[in-house]
Every structure is written in structure tokens, then in C-alpha cells.
Phi, psi and omega in degrees: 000143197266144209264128183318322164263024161314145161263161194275119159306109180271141177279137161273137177299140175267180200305302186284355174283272160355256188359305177283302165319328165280317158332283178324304165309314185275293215280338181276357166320130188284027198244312196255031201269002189271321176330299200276333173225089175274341164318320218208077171193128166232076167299123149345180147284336161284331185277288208298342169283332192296307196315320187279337186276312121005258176233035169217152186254336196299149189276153207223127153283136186257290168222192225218128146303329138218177201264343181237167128195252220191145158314116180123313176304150192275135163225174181230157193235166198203130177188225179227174145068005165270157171302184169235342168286109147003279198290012181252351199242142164243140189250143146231120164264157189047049163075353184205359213247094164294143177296125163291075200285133174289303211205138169226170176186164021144281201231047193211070171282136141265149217207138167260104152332107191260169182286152197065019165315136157249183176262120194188187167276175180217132186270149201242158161192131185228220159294312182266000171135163173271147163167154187253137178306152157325306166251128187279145183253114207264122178251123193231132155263132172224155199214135155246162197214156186183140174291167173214099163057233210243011149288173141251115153242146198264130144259168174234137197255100158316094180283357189278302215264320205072354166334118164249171195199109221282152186269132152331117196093337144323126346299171190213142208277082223211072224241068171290341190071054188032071163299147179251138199261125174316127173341310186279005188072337192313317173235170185230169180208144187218166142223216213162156174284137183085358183248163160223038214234168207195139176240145186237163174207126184257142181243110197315098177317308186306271189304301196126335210289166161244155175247141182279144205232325182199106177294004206212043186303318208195123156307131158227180169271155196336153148065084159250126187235331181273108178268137150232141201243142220243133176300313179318325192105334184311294212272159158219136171249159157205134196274139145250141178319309203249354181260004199071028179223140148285150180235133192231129182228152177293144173198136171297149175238328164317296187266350180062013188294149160235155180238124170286135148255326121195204186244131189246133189249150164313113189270032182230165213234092203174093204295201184240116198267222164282132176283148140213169195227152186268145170322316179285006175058026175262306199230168200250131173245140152232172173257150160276122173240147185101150177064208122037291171060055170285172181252136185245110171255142177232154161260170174241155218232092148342313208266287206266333196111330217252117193262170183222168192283129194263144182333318176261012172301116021273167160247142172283161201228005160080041182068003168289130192261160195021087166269140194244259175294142168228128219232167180199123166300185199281331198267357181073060212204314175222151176215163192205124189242140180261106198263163177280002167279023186109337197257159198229128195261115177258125185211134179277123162250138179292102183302346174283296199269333164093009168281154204247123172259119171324127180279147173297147177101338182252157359296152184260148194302155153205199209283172184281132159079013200291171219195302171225131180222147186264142186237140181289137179315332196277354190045001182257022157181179196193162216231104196250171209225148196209145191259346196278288181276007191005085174236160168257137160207149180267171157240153149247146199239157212249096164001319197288312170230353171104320198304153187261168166261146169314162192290162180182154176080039191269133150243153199253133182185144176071162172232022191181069170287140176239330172236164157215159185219174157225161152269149222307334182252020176055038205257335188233137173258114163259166164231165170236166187228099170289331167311321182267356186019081180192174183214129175270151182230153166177149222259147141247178178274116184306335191257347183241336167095352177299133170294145151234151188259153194242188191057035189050030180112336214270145179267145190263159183233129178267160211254355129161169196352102156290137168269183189283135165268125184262073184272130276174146198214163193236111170301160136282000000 
């Protein structure tokens, strides 16, 4: 028996001991630690390309000209270790589905998403070795949709093109209420007038279509007709009209389940219009109709969902009557409710407290009768639709201070507008004419924000009173 302070006979380390330890050491050496973990190191971009140019021959995708787009799109991948040859380098996406590359160099392939791309890393190969990117790359189908009297009708939206194309089966026997589609696109949601019920519907990634999932997803108090979705996806709202409450619930983003949390009541004598949630996901806005007509501010509980009446609640709106849309820029800095006397209500929100202040300047002049409006991704204008002059019209909104510019750039269309929309990357627009059981599409301009109207001026014909077409996008 060995005495406790005897010393202890050290074993010589073996071989496969060595091995490991020199492994180990080299990969977390702060020269290759970017290599193996590159997630979660934060070695530049530049150490890694030296490291890899250097000492690893294998070819490295770094990064994506962007991180999502669409079957068919040109993207450009940017690394090391490419051929300069074409025909020497293979591109895959979803682990096996090859790309067609246009053009290489060195350290720059251009590559076509191909159909049937899923959302994953992409894998690179040449000569010199295998290996998968660092960032996954998001493949989206996107699609619109809308009731038409006790159908559902589907189009699928070509974003390379703007081609809409009616879906194989459309209409379809589907009595959504303009459903609204959750931020991942996976599920939808409707109410309605005379109800006090939320109907959920889930959507078929591939196709687009929806299916009915629960008429009964979520209890609310009368009419929930306005919905918002909380930027995480966690939370879902709904204002009802006649009763004066938000209904605030918990979502499954798997199950599309909603859990209620509770019904938030009003501090006005007032029914309930439109809802928004600021980008940054802290506060909740609704417009007030009737008496007064205030903008109603909450804060929102990160954690839980649960709002609570923000201090200076309600703000006044100077007495403008039918207040309609209600809208927020991408920084979260300004809203703006589209009231239907012509006028357009600008309010600076405070980030801390979410209390509301007058933009210099308001109200702002806007179109006879506007009525509903959109805010484009980009925050710097937005585009509201009026049923008196059935106009399209933009605003610009001024970086500096939130004030808008008089409307410009109208387009004249239709006799009785009721919506206007954008899809998710603010690149296509629809309006619908309910007078007319028809619907307009028109492209903007990336670089000016200007409407152009598309299908040649010509309206697509719905298969009867169409509600707002909601286009909506799927990851694959």
C-alpha cells in the first residue's frame, strides 16, 4: 500500500494519448479554431481566409450575396479554394440537389438555386476537397391568397418574374376571412364579424394550399377581425371591434396551437380598428374608433406575451374620425394611422416608454378617402389605397424626423379599393376592387420605391368579392 504522501508512478502516456492531445491543441490553436468552429469564434473573416489559403487546400464557402431567396435566383457565394474552371467546381444544395454555376474565379462562384433546393448549408466541391458552408441558406416559395365569397383562392408568385399563376385546384372550397399568415408562413389565422372564435389553418409548404386546423383555435370577445404576430412568432394578437379587447395568446410555432393569455381591455369608450407591433417587438399600438378615436399603447412582457397599459395611454389623435390603417416604421421610431378624412396621423414613439408624440407637421395632407395602407420593408415609404378616387399613392417618410411627403407617384385603378398589401421582401404589391370581383398587382422599384402597375394595367378576375390578397412566404 502506497503511503499518501508517497509519490505516485506515472504511467507513460501512449501513443493514441499523444495523438489526441495534439489533435486537440491544433484544432482549438487560435490560427485553426476558426476553421473548425467557426460559429462561435469570433476570429475576423480575414484571419480565416489567410488560414485557409495558406494552410487548408479544401475550398470554403464564407459567405451568401444573401442568406435566403427563391428557386431559380442568381446568388453569389464568396470563399476560397474555387476553380476558375466552371466545369471543375460542383455546387449542392440541400445535400444533393445541384446548382448550375454561371461563372467562378478563385474565390467568387455565381450559382442558380435550383428547383427543388430545401434550406440547409451548400455544399462546395472540387478537386481540391469537400466541404459545407458555414451559414445555411433559407429556400422560400412564396404565395397569394384570398377568400372570394365561400372559396379560397391561391396563386403562386414567381418572384424572379413577378408571374402569378393560379394554383392547380383553385378556388378551393375554404372560407378563410382573409386569413393572416404567421411570420414563418407554416400557419394562418381568420376571425371575423358576429363570432367570438379564431379559426387556425395550416400550410402545405410545397403547394401553398391551406387546410383547416381548428375552427375554434382561440376564444376572443366579439368580432376579432385585426390580427398581429409578435416578431419572435412566439405571441399572437387580436383586436375585436365591438367588444374593446385584445386577445393576446401564446403559438406553438410547430403546432400552430394557440394558448390564451388574456383579454386586455381598453381604457376608451371605443370600438377597435388596427392593430401593430413595433419591429423591435416591445410595444403593441391599436387605433380607437368612435368618441375621441385615440391610438391605445401597451407594452409587451418579452417573456410571457402579456401587455400592459403604457403610461400616457390613450394618445390623442386631434379629433380625426375614422381612423383606419395603422402602420410602423422598419426602426421602430414612427407610426402612422391613415385616417379616412384625408388625413395622415404621424407619431414619434419614445424606445423607452413607447409613449407617443407628434411628428412635426401633423397631420399630414394625404388622398380623398384613404383608407388602408402598407408600409414597405425598407421604412422609408409607404403606400396607402382610397376608395372615393380608387388611387394607389406613395408617401416618403423623411429619415430625419418621421414627416411624410404629399402623396406621389399615384396610380389611378379600379372603382371601389379596399386593401393594399406587399409580399414579405416589399418587391410586389397587390390591391383588391371589390366593385369589380378583381384584383391589381404592381411591382416597386428598389431603388426609388416607385409603383409600377403590372399585367398591363389589367386587373386579374376573382371568382367573386375578394378580400385582401395576402401574400405570404414558406422556408422549404
Amino acid at each position: 500500500m502506497n503511503h499518501p504522501f508517497w509519490p505516485i508512478k506515472m504511467r507513460k502516456p501512449s501513443l493514441l494519448t499523444i495523438i489526441l492531445f495534439s489533435f486537440t491543441s491544433c484544432v482549438y490553436h487560435p490560427l485553426w479554431r476558426p476553421y473548425f468552429f467557426p460559429e462561435n469564434d469570433s476570429v475576423s473573416k480575414l484571419n480565416l481566409q489567410i488560414a485557409s489559403i495558406f494552410f487548408l487546400i479544401q475550398p470554403r464557402i464564407f459567405s451568401f450575396s444573401k442568406n435566403s431567396g427563391v428557386e431559380g435566383e442568381t446568388i453569389l457565394l464568396e470563399g476560397v479554394n474555387f476553380s476558375e474552371q466552371v466545369s471543375e467546381n460542383r455546387v449542392f444544395f440541400s445535400g444533393s440537389i445541384e446548382a448550375t454555376i454561371n461563372e467562378a474565379s478563385t474565390t467568387r462562384l455565381s450559382v442558380q438555386v435550383p428547383l427543388g433546393a430545401k434550406s440547409g448549408a451548400v455544399t462546395i466541391q472540387n478537386k481540391q476537397g469537400v466541404t459545407q458552408s458555414f451559414e445555411t441558406f433559407t429556400v422560400y416559395r412564396y404565395f397569394v391568397s384570398f377568400s372570394a365569397g365561400t372559396n379560397t383562392e391561391l396563386y403562386t408568385l414567381n418572384m424572379n418574374t413577378g408571374a402569378i399563376i393560379q394554383a392547380t385546384g383553385s378556388p378551393y372550397p375554404l372560407i378563410s376571412n382573409s386569413a393572416k399568415f404567421s411570420n414563418n408562413g407554416r400557419f394562418a389565422f381568420s376571425g371575423g364579424f358576429g363570432i367570438t372564435n379564431i379559426s387556425s389553418y395550416m400550410v402545405n409548404p410545397t403547394e401553398g394550399f391551406l387546410s383547416s386546423l381548428n375552427t375554434n383555435a382561440g376564444t376572443t370577445a366579439l368580432d376579432p377581425i385585426f390580427f398581429a404576430f409578435h416578431p419572435s412568432n412566439n405571441f399572437f394578437y387580436a383586436s375585436t371591434h365591438s367588444s374593446a379587447t385584445i386577445g393576446a395568446f401564446v403559438l406553438d410555432q410547430n403546432t400552430g396551437m394557440l394558448t390564451k393569455i388574456n383579454d386586455f381591455s381598453q381604457p376608451c369608450s371605443c370600438t377597435l380598428n388596427h392593430l401593430a407591433i413595433t419591429p423591435n417587438g416591445k410595444f403593441l399600438y391599436v387605433n380607437g374608433n368612435g368618441g375621441a378615436e385615440p391610438i391605445i399603447g401597451y407594452s409587451i412582457d418579452q417573456t410571457t406575451g402579456a401587455l400592459s397599459n403604457l403610461a400616457n395611454s390613450p394618445f390623442t389623435a386631434g379629433n380625426t374620425t375614422n381612423m383606419e390603417a395603422l402602420i410602423i416604421d422598419s426602426s421602430s421610431q414612427y407610426l402612422y394611422s391613415v385616417a379616412g378624412t384625408n388625413l395622415i396621423i404621424g407619431k414619434q414613439i419614445d424606445p423607452i416608454t413607447g409613449n407617443l408624440t407628434a411628428i412635426p407637421g401633423s397631420p399630414f395632407p394625404g388622398t380623398a378617402g384613404n383608407f388602408r395602407a402598407v408600409m414597405h420593408p425598407s421604412g422609408k415609404y409607404f403606400y396607402t389605397v382610397n376608395i372615393a378616387g380608387a388611387n394607389l399613392a406613395k408617401h416618403d417618410i423623411s429619415p430625419i424626423d418621421g414627416s411624410i411627403s404629399a402623396p406621389n407617384s399615384i396610380l389611378t385603378f379600379g372603382s371601389n379599393l379596399q386593401f393594399v398589401t406587399l409580399d414579405p421582401t416589399g418587391t410586389y404589391g397587390f390591391v383588391s376592387n371589390i366593385a369589380g370581383n378583381n384584383f391589381y398587382q404592381f411591382k416597386v422599384n428598389a431603388d426609388t420605391g416607385v409603383p409600377s402597375l403590372m399585367n398591363s394595367g389589367n386587373p386579374y378576375p376573382a371568382s367573386a368579392t375578394p378580400s385582401g390578397p395576402e401574400p405570404y412566404r414558406v422556408a422549404q
